[in-house]
C-alpha positions as YAML, in Angstrom:
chain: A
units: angstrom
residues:
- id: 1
  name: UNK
  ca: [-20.29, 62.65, 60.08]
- id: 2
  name: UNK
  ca: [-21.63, 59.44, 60.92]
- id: 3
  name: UNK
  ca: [-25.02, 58.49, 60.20]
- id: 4
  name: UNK
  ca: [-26.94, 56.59, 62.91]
- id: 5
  name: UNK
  ca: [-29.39, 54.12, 61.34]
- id: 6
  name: UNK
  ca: [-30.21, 50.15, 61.62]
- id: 7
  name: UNK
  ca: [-28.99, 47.87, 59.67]
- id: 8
  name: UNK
  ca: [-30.80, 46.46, 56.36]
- id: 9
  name: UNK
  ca: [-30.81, 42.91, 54.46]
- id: 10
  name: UNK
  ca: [-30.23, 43.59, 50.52]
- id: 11
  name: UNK
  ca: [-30.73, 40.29, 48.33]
- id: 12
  name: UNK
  ca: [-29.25, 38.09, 51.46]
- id: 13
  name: UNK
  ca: [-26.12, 40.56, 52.28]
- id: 14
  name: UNK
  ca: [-26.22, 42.22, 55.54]
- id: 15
  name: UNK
  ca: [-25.19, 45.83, 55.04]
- id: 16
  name: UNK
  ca: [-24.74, 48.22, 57.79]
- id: 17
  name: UNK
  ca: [-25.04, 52.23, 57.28]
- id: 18
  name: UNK
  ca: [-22.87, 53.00, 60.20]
- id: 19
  name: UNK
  ca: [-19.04, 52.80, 60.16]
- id: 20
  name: UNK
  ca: [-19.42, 51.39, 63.97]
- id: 21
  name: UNK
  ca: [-21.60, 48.69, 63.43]
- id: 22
  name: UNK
  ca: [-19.46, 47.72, 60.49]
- id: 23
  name: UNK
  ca: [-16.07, 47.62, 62.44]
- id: 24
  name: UNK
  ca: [-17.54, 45.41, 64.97]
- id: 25
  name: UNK
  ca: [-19.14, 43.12, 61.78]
- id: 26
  name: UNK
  ca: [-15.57, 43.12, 60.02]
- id: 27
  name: UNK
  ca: [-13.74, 42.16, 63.74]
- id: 28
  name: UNK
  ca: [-16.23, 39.29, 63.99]
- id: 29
  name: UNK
  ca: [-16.03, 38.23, 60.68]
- id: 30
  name: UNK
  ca: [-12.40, 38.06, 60.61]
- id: 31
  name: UNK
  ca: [-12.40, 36.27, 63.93]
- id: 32
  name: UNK
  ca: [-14.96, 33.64, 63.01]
- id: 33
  name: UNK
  ca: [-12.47, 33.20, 60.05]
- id: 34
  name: UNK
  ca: [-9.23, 32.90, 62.26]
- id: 35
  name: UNK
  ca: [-11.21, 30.25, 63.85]
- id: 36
  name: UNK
  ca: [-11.97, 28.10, 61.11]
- id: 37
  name: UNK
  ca: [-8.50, 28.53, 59.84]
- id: 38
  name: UNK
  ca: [-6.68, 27.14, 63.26]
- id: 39
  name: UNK
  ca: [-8.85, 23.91, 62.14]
- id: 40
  name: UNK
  ca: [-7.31, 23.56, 58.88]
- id: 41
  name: UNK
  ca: [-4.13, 21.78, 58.28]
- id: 42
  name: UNK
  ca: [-1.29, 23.54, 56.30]
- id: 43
  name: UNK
  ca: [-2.73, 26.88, 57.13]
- id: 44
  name: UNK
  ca: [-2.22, 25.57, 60.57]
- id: 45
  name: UNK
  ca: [1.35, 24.32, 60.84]
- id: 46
  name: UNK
  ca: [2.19, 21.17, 63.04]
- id: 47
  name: UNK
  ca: [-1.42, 20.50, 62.78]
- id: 48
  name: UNK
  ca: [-1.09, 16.89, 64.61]
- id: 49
  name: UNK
  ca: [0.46, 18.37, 68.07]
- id: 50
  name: UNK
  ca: [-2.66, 20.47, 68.14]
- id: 51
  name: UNK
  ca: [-3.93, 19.44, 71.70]
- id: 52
  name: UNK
  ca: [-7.26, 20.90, 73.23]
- id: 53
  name: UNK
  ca: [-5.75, 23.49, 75.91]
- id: 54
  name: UNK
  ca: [-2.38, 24.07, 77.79]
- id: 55
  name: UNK
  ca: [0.64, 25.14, 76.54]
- id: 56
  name: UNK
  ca: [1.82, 21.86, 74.76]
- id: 57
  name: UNK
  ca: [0.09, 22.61, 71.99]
- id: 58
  name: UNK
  ca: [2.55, 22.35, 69.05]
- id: 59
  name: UNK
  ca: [-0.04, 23.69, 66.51]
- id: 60
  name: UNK
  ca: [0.53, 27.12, 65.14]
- id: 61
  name: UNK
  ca: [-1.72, 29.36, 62.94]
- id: 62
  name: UNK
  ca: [0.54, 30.68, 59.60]
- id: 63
  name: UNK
  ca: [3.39, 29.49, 61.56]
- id: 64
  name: UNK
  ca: [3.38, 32.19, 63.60]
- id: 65
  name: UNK
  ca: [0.29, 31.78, 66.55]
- id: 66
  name: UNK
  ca: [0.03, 29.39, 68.95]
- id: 67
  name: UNK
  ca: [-3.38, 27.76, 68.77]
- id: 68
  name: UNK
  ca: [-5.48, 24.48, 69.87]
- id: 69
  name: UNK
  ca: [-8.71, 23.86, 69.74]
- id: 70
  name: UNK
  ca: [-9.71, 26.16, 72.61]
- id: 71
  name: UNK
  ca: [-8.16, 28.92, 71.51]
- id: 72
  name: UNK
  ca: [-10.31, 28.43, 67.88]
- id: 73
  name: UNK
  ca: [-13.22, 27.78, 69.91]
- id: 74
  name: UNK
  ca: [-12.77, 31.15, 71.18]
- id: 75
  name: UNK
  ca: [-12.31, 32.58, 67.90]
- id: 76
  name: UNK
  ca: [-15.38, 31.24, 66.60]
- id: 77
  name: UNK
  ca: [-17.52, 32.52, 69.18]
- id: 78
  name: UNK
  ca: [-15.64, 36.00, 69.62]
- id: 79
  name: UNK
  ca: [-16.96, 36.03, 65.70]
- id: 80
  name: UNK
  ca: [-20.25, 34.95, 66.15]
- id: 81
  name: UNK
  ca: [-20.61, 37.64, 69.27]
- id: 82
  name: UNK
  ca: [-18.66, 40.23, 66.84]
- id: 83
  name: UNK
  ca: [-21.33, 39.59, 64.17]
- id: 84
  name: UNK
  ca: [-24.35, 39.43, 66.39]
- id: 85
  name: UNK
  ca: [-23.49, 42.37, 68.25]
- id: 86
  name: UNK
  ca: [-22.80, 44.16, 65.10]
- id: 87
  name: UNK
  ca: [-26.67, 44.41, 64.41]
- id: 88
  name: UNK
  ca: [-27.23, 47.27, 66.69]
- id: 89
  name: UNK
  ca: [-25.61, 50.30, 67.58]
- id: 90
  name: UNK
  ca: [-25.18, 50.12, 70.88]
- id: 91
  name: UNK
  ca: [-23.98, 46.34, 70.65]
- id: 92
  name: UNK
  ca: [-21.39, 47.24, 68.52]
- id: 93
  name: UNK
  ca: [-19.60, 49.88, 70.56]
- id: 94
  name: UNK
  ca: [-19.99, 47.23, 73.84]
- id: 95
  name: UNK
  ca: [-18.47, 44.38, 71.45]
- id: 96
  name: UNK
  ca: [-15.54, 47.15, 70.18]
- id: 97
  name: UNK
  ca: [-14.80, 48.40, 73.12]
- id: 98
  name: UNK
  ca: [-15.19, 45.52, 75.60]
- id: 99
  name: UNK
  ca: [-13.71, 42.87, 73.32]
- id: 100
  name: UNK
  ca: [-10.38, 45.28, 73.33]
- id: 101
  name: UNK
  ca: [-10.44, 45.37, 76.99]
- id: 102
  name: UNK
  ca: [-10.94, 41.81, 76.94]
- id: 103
  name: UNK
  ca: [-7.78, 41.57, 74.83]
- id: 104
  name: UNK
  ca: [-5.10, 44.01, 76.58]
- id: 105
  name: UNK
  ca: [-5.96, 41.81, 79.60]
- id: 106
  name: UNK
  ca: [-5.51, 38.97, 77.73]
- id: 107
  name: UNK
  ca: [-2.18, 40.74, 76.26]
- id: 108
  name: UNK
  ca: [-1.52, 41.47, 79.82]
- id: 109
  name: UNK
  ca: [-1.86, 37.80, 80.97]
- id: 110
  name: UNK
  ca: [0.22, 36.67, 78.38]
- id: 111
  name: UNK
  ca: [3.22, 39.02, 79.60]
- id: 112
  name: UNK
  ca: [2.85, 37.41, 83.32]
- id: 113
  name: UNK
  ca: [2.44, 34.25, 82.97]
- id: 114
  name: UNK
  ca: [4.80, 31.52, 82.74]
- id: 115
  name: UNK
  ca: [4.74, 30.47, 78.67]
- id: 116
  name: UNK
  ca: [5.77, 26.95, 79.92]
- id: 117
  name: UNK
  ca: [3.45, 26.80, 83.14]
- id: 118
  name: UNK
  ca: [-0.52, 25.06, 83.06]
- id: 119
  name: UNK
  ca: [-1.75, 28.47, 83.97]
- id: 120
  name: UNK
  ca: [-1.27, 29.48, 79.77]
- id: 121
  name: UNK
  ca: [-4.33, 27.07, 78.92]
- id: 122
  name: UNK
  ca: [-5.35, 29.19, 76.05]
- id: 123
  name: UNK
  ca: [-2.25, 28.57, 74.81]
- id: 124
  name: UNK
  ca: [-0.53, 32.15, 74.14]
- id: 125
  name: UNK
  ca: [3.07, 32.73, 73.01]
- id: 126
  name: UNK
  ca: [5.18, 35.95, 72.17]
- id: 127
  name: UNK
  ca: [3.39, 36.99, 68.51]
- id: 128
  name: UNK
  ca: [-0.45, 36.27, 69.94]
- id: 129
  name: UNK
  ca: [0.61, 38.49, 73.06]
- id: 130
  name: UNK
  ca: [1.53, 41.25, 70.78]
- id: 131
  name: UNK
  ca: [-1.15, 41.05, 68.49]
- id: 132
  name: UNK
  ca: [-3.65, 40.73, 71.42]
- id: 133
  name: UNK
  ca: [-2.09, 44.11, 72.12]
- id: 134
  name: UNK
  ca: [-2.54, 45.42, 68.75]
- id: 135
  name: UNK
  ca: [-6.37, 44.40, 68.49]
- id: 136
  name: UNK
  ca: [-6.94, 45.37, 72.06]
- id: 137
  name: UNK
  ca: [-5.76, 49.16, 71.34]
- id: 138
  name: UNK
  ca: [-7.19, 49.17, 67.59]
- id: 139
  name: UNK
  ca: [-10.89, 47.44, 69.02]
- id: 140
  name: UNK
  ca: [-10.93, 50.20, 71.52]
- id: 141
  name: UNK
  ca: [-9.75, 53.03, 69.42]
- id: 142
  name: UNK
  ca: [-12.22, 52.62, 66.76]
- id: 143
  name: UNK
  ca: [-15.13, 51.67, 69.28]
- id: 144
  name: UNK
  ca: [-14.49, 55.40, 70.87]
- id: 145
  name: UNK
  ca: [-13.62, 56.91, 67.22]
- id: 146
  name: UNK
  ca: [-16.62, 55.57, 65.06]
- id: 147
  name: UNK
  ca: [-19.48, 56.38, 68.49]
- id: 148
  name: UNK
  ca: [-22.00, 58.69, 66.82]
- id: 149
  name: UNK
  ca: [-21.65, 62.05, 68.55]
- id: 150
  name: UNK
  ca: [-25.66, 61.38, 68.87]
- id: 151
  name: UNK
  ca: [-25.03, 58.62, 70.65]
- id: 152
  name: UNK
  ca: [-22.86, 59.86, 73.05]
- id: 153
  name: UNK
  ca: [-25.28, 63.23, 74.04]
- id: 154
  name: UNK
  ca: [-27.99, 61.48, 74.37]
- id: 155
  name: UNK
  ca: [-25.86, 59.25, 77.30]
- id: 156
  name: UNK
  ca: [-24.98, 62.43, 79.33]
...
């Protein structure tokens, strides 16, 4: 069972005693780190083609994502939400389950749009459509899974 509580400050670390608010803590903290890491050369690959939007951006996160400095913009403040949200129950499940819908339409996007065209700004390619996908379903999932069964009665 979950237990429904606030969240506490211990000697500067911000602990959370539910498994929601946690989730939605760990997404942002891992997305305000995928931001700061698409600004960091090596871990960023072709680091000078980076451009601020559109799909000429030759920059790529590990190698593998197709970044520039809007799409880390984004990151950063999808992590700062993700971590402010976190503080309260009810914030988390919105930022869980909202930021995943928010991703499969981005995932979505990504599938109809032209890769090559103005109208992929961000800029996406074929691995961030598919992990858009993957934290789209997994946001969602664990938004619905880690709701307090409190929380949801008192909603009805």
């Amino acid at each position: 069972m979950v237990t429904v509580t606030h969240h506490q400050h211990h000697g500067g670390v911000l602990h959370w005693d539910n498994a929601l608010q946690t989730a939605a803590g760990l997404f942002g903290a891992v997305f305000l780190l995928v931001g700061v890491l698409g600004f960091i050369p090596g871990i960023t690959t072709n680091y000078g083609d980076m451009t601020f939007a559109g799909h000429d951006s030759g920059a790529e996160l590990l190698g593998v994502f197709q970044v520039s400095v809007l799409h880390n913009i984004v990151h950063l403040l999808f992590g700062v939400a993700g971590l402010a949200m976190a503080r309260t129950l009810g914030g988390a499940r919105v930022f869980l389950i909202g930021g995943g819908a928010i991703y499969l339409v981005l995932w979505i996007y990504g599938l109809v749009v032209d890769m090559g065209a103005d109208a992929n700004f961000v800029p996406f390619n074929t691995a961030d459509n598919w992990l858009h996908f993957g934290l789209g379903i997994a946001m969602i999932a664990l938004g619905l899974a880690l709701t307090p069964r409190r929380s949801l009665m008192r909603r009805r």
